[in-house]
C-alpha positions as a Markdown table, in Angstrom:
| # | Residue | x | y | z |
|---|---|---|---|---|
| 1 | Unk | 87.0 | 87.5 | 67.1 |
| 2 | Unk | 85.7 | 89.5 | 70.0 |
| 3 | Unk | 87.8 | 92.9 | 69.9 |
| 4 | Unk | 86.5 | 94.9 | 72.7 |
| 5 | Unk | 83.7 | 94.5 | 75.4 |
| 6 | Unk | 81.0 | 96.7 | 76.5 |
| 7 | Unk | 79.0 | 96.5 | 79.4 |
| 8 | Unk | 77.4 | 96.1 | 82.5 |
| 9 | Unk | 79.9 | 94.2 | 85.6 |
| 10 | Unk | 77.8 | 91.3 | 87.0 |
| 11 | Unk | 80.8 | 89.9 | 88.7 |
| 12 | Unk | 84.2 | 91.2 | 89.4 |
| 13 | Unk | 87.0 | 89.0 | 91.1 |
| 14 | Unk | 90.3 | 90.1 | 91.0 |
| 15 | Unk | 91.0 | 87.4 | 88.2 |
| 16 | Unk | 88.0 | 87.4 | 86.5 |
| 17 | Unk | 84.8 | 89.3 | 85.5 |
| 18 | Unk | 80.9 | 88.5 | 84.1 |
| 19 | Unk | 80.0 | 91.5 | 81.8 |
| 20 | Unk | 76.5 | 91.7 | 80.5 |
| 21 | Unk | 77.1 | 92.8 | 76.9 |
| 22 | Unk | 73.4 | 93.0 | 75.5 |
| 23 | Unk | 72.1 | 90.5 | 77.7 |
| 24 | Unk | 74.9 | 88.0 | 77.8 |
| 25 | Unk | 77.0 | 87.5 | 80.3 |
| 26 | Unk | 80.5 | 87.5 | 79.2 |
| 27 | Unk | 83.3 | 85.6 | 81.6 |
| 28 | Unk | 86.5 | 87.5 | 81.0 |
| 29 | Unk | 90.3 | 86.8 | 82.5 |
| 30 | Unk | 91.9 | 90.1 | 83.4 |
| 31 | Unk | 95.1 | 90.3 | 85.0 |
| 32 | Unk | 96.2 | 92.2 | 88.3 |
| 33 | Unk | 97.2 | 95.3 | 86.6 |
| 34 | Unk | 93.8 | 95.6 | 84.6 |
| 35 | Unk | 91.5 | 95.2 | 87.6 |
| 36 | Unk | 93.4 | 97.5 | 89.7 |
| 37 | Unk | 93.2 | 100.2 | 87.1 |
| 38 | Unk | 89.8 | 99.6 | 86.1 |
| 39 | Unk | 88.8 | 99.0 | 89.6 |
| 40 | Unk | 85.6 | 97.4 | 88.2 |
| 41 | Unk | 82.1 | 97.4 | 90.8 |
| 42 | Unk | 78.8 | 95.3 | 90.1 |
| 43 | Unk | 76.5 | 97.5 | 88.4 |
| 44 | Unk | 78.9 | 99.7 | 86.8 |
| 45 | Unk | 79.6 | 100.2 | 82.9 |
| 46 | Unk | 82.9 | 98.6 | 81.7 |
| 47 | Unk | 84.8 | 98.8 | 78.6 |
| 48 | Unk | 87.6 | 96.1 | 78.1 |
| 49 | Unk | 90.0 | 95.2 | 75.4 |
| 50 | Unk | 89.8 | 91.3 | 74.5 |
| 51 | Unk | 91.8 | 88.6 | 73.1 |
| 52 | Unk | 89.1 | 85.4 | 72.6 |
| 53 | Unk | 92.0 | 82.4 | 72.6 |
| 54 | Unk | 90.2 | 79.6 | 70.5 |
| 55 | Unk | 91.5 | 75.7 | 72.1 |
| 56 | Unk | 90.0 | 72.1 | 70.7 |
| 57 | Unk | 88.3 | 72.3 | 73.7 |
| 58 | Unk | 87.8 | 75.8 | 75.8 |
| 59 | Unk | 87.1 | 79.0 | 74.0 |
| 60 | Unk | 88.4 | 81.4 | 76.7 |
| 61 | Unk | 87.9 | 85.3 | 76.8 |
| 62 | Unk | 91.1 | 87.7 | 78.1 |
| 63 | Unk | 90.5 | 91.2 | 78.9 |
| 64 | Unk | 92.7 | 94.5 | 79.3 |
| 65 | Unk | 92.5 | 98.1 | 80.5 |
| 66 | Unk | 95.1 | 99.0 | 77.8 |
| 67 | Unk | 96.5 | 97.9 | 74.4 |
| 68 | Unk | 99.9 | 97.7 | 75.4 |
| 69 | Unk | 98.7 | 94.8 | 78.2 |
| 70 | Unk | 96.8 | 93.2 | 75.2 |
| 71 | Unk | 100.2 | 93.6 | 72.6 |
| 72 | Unk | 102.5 | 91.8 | 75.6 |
| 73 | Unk | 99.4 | 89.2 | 76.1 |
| 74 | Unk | 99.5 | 88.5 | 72.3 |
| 75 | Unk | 103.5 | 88.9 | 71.7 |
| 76 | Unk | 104.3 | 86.0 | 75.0 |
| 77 | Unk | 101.6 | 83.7 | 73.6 |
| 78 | Unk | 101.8 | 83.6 | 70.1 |
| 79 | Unk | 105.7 | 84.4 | 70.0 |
| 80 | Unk | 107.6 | 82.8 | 72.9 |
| 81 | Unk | 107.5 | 79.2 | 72.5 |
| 82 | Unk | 106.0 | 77.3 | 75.5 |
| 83 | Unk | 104.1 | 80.1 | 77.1 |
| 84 | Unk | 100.4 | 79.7 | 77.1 |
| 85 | Unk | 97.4 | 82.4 | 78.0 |
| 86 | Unk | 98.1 | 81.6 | 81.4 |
| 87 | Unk | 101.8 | 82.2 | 82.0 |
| 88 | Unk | 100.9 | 85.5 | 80.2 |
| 89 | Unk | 98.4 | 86.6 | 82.4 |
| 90 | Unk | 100.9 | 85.8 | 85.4 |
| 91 | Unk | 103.5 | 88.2 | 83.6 |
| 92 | Unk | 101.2 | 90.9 | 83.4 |
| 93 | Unk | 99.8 | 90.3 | 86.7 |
| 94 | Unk | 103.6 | 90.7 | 88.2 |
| 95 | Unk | 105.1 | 93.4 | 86.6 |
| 96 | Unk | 104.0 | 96.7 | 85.1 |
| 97 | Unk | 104.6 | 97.0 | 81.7 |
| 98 | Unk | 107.2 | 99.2 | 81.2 |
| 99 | Unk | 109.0 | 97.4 | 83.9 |
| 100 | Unk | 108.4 | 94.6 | 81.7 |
| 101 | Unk | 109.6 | 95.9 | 78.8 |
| 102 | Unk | 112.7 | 97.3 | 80.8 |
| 103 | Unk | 113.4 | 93.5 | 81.8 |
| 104 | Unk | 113.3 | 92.0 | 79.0 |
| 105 | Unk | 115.3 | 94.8 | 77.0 |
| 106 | Unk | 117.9 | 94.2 | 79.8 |
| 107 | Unk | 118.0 | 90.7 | 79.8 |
| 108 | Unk | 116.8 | 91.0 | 83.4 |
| 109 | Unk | 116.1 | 87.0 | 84.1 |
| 110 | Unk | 116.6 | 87.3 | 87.4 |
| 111 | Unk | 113.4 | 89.9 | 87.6 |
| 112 | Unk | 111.7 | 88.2 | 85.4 |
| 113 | Unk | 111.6 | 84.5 | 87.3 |
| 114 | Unk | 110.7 | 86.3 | 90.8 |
| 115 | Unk | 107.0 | 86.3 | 89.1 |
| 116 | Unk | 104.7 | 83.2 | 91.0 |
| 117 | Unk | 104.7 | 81.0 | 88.4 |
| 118 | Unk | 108.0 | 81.7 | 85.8 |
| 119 | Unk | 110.7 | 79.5 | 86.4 |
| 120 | Unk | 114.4 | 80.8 | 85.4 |
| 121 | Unk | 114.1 | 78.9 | 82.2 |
| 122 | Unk | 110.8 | 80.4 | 81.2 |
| 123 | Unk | 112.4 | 84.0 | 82.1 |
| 124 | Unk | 115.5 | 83.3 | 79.6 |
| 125 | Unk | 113.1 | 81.8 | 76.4 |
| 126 | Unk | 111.0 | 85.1 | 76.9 |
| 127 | Unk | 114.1 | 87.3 | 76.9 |
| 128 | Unk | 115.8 | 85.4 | 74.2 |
| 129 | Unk | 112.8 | 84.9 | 71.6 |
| 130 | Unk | 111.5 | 88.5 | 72.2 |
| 131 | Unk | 114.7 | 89.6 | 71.4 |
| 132 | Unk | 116.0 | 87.1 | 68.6 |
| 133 | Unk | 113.0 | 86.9 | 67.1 |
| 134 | Unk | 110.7 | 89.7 | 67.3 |
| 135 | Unk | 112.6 | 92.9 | 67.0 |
| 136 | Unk | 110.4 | 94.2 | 69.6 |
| 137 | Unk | 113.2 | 95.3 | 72.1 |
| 138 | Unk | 115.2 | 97.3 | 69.5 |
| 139 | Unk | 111.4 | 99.3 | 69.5 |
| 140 | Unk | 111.4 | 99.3 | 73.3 |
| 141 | Unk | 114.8 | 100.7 | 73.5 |
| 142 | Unk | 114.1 | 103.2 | 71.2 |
| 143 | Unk | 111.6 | 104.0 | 73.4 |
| 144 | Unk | 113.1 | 104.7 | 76.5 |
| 145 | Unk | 115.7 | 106.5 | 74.4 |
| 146 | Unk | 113.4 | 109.4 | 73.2 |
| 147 | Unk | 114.7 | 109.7 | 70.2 |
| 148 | Unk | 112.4 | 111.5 | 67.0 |
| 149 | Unk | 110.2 | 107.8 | 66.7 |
| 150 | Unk | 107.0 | 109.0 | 68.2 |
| 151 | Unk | 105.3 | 107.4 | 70.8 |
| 152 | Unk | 102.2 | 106.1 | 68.4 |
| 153 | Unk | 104.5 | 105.2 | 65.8 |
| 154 | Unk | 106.1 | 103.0 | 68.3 |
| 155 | Unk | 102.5 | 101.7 | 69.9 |
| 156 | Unk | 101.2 | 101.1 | 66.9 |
| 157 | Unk | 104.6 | 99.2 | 65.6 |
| 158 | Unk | 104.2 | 96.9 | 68.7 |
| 159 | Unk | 100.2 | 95.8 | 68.0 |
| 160 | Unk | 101.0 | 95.0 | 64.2 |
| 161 | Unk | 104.0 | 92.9 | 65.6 |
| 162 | Unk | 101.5 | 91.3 | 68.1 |
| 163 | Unk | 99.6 | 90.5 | 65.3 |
| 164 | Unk | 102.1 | 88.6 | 63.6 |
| 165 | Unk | 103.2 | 91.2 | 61.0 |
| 166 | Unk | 106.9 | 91.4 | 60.1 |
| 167 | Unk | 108.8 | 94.3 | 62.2 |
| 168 | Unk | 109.9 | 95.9 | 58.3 |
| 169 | Unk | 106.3 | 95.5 | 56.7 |
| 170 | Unk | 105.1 | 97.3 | 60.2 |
| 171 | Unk | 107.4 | 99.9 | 59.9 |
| 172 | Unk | 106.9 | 100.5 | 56.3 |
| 173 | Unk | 102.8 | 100.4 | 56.6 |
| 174 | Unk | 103.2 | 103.3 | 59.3 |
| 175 | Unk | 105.5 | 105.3 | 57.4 |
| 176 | Unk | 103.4 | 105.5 | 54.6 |
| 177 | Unk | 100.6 | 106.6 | 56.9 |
| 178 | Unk | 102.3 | 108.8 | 59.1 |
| 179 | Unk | 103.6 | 111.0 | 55.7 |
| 180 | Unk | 99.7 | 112.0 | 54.8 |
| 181 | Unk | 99.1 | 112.4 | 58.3 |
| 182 | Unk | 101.9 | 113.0 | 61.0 |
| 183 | Unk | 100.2 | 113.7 | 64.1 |
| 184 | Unk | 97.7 | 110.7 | 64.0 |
| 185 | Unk | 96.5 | 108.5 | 66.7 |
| 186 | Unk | 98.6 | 104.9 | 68.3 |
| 187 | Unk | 94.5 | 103.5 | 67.7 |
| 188 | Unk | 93.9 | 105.4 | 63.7 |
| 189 | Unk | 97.9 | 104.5 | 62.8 |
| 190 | Unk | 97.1 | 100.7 | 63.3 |
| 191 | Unk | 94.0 | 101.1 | 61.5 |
| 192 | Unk | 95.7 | 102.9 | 58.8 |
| 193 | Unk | 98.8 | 100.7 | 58.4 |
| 194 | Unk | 96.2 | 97.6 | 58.5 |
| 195 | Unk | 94.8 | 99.0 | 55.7 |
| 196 | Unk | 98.0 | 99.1 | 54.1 |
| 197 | Unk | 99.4 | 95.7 | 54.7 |
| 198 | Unk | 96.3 | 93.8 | 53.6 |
């Protein structure tokens, strides 16, 4: 599994770039939000979060300028039933996430179908599996409600969810973590708990 990415931009389109990653050239899917905050130029150095999504007949790198675009990524494609890679990359391409989040805590449908490409039903099986299934929008609102759940805790609760984890075994890994050390790292927490659950 390719993790992260490395290298030199040989291409950039607003959809996709070719990294040269010690002399390869890498073809990675980014969404909207990724290339504007990277802003990527040929020549420069680029460091990308990836997802490589394995098909019987296309294996197909995604990249991301943050974990939380990588966690939705994962959580609509391997969670929400009928939404592939590029649906996904549509979501995150029309909405920021937290507005995201916001939507789907809210059962915002109506925002959620004005993205090009998600019909109304698609925007109702997001909102309903993310919710009935997942757990993740009782973490989201616990996020907007600043209560004493710290923002790592909560980052790193999301990426063991997007890795298929169950939301109890997530929070019990970083519990156990976060007693040794409290004021560790979103990236060293999943790390940690990782350690914990395997």
């Amino acid at each position: 599994m390719i993790a992260r990415l490395r290298g030199e931009v040989v291409e950039a389109l607003p959809s996709r770039l070719v990294v040269d990653a010690g002399g390869v050239g890498y073809q990675v899917f980014v969404p909207i939000s990724s290339f504007d905050r990277l802003n990527p130029r040929e020549g420069e150095q680029i460091t990308l979060l990836t997802h490589l999504h394995v098909r019987e007949n296309a294996h197909t790198l995604y990249g991301f300028a943050t974990s939380e675009e990588r966690d939705i990524f994962l959580l609509l494609v391997d969670r929400v039933s009928g939404i592939g890679p590029a649906i996904a990359m549509a979501v995150l391409s029309g909405l920021p996430v937290e507005r995201f989040k916001q939507a789907v805590v809210e059962g915002d449908v109506k925002g959620l179908s004005a993205i090009k490409g998600l019909g109304t039903k698609t925007a109702e099986r997001i909102v309903l599996e993310l919710k009935d299934k997942v757990g993740v929008t009782e973490t989201w609102q616990v996020g907007g409600a600043g209560d004493e759940v710290g923002a790592p805790a909560r980052d790193a609760e999301l990426a063991l969810l997007a890795l298929g984890f169950k939301q109890t075994d997530a929070r019990k890994a970083i519990k156990a973590v976060l007693e040794r050390e409290p004021e560790m790292a979103a990236e060293d927490l999943i790390r940690e708990a990782l350690r914990g659950l395997s």
